[in-house]
C-alpha positions as CSV (number, residue, x, y, z in Angstrom):
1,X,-13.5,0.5,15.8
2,X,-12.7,3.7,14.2
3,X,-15.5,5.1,11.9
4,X,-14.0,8.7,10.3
5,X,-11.6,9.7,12.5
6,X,-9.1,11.5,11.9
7,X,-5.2,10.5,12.9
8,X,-3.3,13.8,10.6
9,X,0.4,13.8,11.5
10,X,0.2,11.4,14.4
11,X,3.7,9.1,15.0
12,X,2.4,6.2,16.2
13,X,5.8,3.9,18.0
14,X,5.1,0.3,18.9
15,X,1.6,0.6,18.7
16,X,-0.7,-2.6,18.3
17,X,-3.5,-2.4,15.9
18,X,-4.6,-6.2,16.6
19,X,-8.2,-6.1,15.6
20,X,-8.8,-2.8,14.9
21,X,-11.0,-1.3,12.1
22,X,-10.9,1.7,10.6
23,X,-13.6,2.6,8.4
24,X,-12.9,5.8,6.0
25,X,-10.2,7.1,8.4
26,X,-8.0,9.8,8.0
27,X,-3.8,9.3,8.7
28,X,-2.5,12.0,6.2
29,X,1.2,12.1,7.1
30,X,1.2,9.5,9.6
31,X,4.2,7.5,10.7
32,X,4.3,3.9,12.0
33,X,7.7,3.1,13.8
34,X,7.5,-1.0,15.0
35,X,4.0,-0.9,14.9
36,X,1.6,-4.7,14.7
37,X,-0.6,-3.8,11.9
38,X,-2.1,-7.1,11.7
39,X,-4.9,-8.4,11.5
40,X,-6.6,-5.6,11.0
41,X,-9.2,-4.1,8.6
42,X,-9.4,-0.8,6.6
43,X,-12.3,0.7,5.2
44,X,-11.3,2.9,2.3
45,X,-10.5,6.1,3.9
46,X,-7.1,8.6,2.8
47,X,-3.5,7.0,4.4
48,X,-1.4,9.9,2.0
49,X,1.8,10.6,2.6
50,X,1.9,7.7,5.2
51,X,5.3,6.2,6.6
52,X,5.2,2.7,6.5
53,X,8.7,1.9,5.7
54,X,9.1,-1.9,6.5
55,X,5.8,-2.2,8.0
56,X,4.3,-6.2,7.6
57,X,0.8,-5.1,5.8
58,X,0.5,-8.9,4.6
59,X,-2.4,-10.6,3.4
60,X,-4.2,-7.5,4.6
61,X,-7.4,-5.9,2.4
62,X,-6.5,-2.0,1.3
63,X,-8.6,-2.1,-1.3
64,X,-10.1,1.8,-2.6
65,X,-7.2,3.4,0.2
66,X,-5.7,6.8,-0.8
67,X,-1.9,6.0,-0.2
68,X,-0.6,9.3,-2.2
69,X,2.7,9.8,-1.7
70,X,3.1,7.0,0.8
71,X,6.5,5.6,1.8
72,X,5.9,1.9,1.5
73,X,9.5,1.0,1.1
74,X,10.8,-2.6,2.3
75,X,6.9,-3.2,3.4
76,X,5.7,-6.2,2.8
77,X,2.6,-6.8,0.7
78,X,2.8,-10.0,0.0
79,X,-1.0,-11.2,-0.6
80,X,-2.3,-8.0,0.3
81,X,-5.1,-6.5,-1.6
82,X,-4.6,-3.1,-3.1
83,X,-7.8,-3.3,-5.5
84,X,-8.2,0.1,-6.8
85,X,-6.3,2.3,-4.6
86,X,-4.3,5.2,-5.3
87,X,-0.6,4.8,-4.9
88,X,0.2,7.4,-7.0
89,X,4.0,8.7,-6.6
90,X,4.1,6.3,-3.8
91,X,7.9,5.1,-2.6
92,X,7.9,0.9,-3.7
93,X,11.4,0.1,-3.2
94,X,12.0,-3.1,-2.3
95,X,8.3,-3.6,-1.8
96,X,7.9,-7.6,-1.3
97,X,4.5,-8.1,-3.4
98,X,4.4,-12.1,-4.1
99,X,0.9,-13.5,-4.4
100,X,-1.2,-9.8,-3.9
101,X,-3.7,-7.6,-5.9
102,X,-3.4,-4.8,-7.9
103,X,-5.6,-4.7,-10.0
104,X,-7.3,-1.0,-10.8
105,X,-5.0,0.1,-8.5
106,X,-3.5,3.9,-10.1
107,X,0.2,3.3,-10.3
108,X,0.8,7.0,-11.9
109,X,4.7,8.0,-11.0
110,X,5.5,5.1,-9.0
111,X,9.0,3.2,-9.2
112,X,8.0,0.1,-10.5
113,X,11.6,-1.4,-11.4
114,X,13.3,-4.0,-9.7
115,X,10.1,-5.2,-7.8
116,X,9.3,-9.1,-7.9
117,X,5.9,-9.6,-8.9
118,X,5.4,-13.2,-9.0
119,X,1.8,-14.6,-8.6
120,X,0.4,-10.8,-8.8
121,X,-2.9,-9.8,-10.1
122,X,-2.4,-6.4,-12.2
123,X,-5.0,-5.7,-15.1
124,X,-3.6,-4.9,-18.6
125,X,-2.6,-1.5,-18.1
126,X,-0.7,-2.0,-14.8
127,X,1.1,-5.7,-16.6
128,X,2.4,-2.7,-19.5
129,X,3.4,-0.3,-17.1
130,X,5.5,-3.5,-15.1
131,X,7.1,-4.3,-18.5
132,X,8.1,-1.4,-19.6
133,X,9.5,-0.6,-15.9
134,X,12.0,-3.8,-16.9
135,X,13.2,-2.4,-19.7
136,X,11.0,-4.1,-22.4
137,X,9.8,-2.0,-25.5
138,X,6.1,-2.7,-26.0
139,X,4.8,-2.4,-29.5
């Protein structure tokens, strides 16, 4: 376990985090290169600016993470809870996001187009920002 520590600009490469928490941890700039990422569990804590391109983050609980700036691209988050965390500007692209949670998540300057959302929990705000993203005119 990992209780505040502090990870800034660290390239982790084929690492396992099977079973590992991290509670309020720090990973500002971070990059995880074929890394096992699951089953873990995360404790709030500040994961800006992260690389996670293509990392498998299902059915895991990020719920209240910083992500700022994060690249999630081609992650998959399917059934993974993002309960109020802060994606903001955060890369999506070809996010896979069936079946997770959004809700009170800030979504300010992130790329929501062209994302499948089906069975995702997103509160009203977040379903209006989704529409509009596909092109419909909300009025």
């Amino acid at each position: 376990m990992h209780d505040g520590t502090s990870f800034v600009g660290c390239r982790f490469h084929r690492t396992c985090f099977f079973d590992v928490t991290l509670r309020g941890c720090k990973l500002m700039g971070s990059s995880f290169v074929d890394c096992r990422l699951r089953p873990m569990t995360v404790e709030g804590g500040n994961w800006s600016y992260v690389q996670l391109r293509g990392a498998d983050l299902s059915g895991l609980d990020l719920s209240g993470l910083r992500l700022v700036e994060a690249d999630l691209a081609e992650a998959d988050l399917r059934q993974t809870v993002l309960r109020g965390a802060d994606l903001t500007r955060a890369t999506v692209r070809a996010v896979r996001l069936g079946d997770g949670d959004l809700a009170g998540a800030t979504l300010e300057g992130v790329d929501l187009s062209g994302l499948e959302w089906h069975g995702t929990r997103l509160d009203p705000t977040q379903a209006l920002l989704v529409a509009e993203a596909a092109g419909v005119v909300v009025v």
